[in-house]
FIMARPA-275753 format. One record per residue (C-alpha): x, y, z. Coordinates in steps of 0.25 Angstrom, whole numbers, plus 5000, padded with zeros to 4 digits. Layout:
// FIMARPA-275753
XYZ/...
END
This chain:
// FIMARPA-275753
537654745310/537654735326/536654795335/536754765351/535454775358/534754765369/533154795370/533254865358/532054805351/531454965351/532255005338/533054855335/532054815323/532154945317/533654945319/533854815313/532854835301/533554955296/534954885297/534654735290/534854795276/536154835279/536554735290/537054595285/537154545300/536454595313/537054575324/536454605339/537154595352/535954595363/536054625377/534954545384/533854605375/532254575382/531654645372/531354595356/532654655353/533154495349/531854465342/532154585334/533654545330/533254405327/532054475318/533354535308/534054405311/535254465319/536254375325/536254405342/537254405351/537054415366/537854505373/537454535388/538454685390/538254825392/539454845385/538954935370/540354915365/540454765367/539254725362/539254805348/540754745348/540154605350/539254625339/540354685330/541054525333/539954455327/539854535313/540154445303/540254555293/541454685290/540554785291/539554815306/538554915309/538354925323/536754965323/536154995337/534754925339/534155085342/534755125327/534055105313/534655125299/533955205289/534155155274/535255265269/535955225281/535855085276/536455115262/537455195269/537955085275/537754975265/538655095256/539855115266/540254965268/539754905254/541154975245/542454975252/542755075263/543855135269/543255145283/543055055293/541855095297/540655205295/540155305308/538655335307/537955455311/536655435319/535355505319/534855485333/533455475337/532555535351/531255475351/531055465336/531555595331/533055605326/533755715333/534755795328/535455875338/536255865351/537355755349/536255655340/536955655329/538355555329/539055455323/539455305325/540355205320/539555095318/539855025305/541254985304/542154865301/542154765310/543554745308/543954885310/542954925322/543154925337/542254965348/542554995362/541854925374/541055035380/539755035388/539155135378/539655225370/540255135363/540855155348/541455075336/542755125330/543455075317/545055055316/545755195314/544355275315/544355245298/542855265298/541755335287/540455405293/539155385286/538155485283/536755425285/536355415299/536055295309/534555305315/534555305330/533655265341/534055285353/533155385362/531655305358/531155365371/531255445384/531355305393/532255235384/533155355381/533455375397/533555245399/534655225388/535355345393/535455275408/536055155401/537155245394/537255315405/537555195415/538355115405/539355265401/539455275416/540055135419/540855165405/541455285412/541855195423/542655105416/543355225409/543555275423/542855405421/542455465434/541055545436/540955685443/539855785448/540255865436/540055735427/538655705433/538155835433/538855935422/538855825410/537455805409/537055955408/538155955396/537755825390/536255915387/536956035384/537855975374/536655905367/535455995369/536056125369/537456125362/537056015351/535856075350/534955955353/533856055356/533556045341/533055905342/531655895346/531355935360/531455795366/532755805363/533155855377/532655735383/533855655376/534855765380/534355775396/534655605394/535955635389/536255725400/535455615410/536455515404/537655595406/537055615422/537055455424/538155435419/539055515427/538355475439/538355325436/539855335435/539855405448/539155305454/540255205448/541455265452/540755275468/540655125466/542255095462/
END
């Protein structure tokens, strides 16, 4: 199993309690961690390995490198396993296969409550092969693929904590937002006034109105107008970019 971190020590014991049943390695690539993020990995004995990059897609791909086994779970430190996820797991790569690797749908969470609505509900390729799986070096957004797209889907749902709060929802989307826009750079994307300003307003549409987000309880538009705050800084990050070239 490989988790990458950095100050994750909020949701990084319960992540790695609910995974030590199924994991027979734990692997964590840090970034500079000043919390007890490192005191809780030694706690499940996991192996470290410094990394110092904001690069998502390098660091998981690192990680990958040092598994010693066939099979990986990539297992971000906000994400927790509930038990017939487990079996689900330990099922699927136990017997012989035909798939290179299994996408797992995610349950995600806005301040304690799962939601339901509005995008929420996805899939990732996250336990594959190691052989058979590649990763593309992005700043975020980054996304694991298995040779000739031969992959399974599983039905029980990954746990994820990712909005704990107000302050730590906004600050991670300024993170994405800075790191998507310089992304966009490197793919040579240009911004525009239509960019900066019409995208956001459908970003919220799209989740709160067309994918009916509205039926998730009523913080629920807090997340969206971040979507949307998310979509506004990136466009005008990158803008700021491209004046700088």
């Amino acid at each position: 199993m490989v988790t990458i971190t950095r100050n994750a020590a909020r949701i990084l014991d319960l992540s790695l309690c609910s995974a030590r049943n199924i994991a027979n390695e734990i692997i964590i690539v840090d970034n500079n961690s000043t919390d007890e993020t490192l005191s809780i990995a030694k706690k499940y004995e996991a192996r470290i390995y410094p990394l110092s990059t904001d690069n998502l897609g390098q660091q998981k791909e690192y990680g990958v490198k040092q598994a010693k086994y066939e099979w990986v779970l990539i297992l971000d430190s906000d994400e927790v396993i509930l038990p017939k996820l487990q079996q689900e797991i330990k099922k699927a790569i136990s017997k012989p296969t035909k798939y290179y690797g299994f996408e797992i749908p995610y349950q995600n969470h806005l301040f304690g409550k799962p939601l339901y609505y509005g995008g929420e509900n996805y899939h990732k390729m996250v336990l594959f092969k190691k052989k058979y799986a590649s990763i593309r070096h992005l700043l975020v957004h980054e996304h694991f693929r298995v040779k000739n797209l031969n992959h399974g889907r599983l039905k029980n749902k990954m746990q994820h904590f990712s909005y704990l709060n107000l302050l730590q929802m906004y600050a991670k989307f300024t993170d994405y937002a800075i790191r998507d826009a310089r992304q966009k750079k490197l793919d040579f994307e240009k911004s525009s006034l239509a960019k900066i300003f019409k995208y956001p307003a459908h970003m919220f549409w799209a989740r709160y109105i067309k994918d009916k987000g509205y039926k998730d309880y009523w913080p629920r538009i807090f997340l969206d107008l971040g979507f949307a705050y998310m979509e506004f800084l990136t466009y005008s990050y990158l803008a700021l970019l491209n004046l700088k070239q």
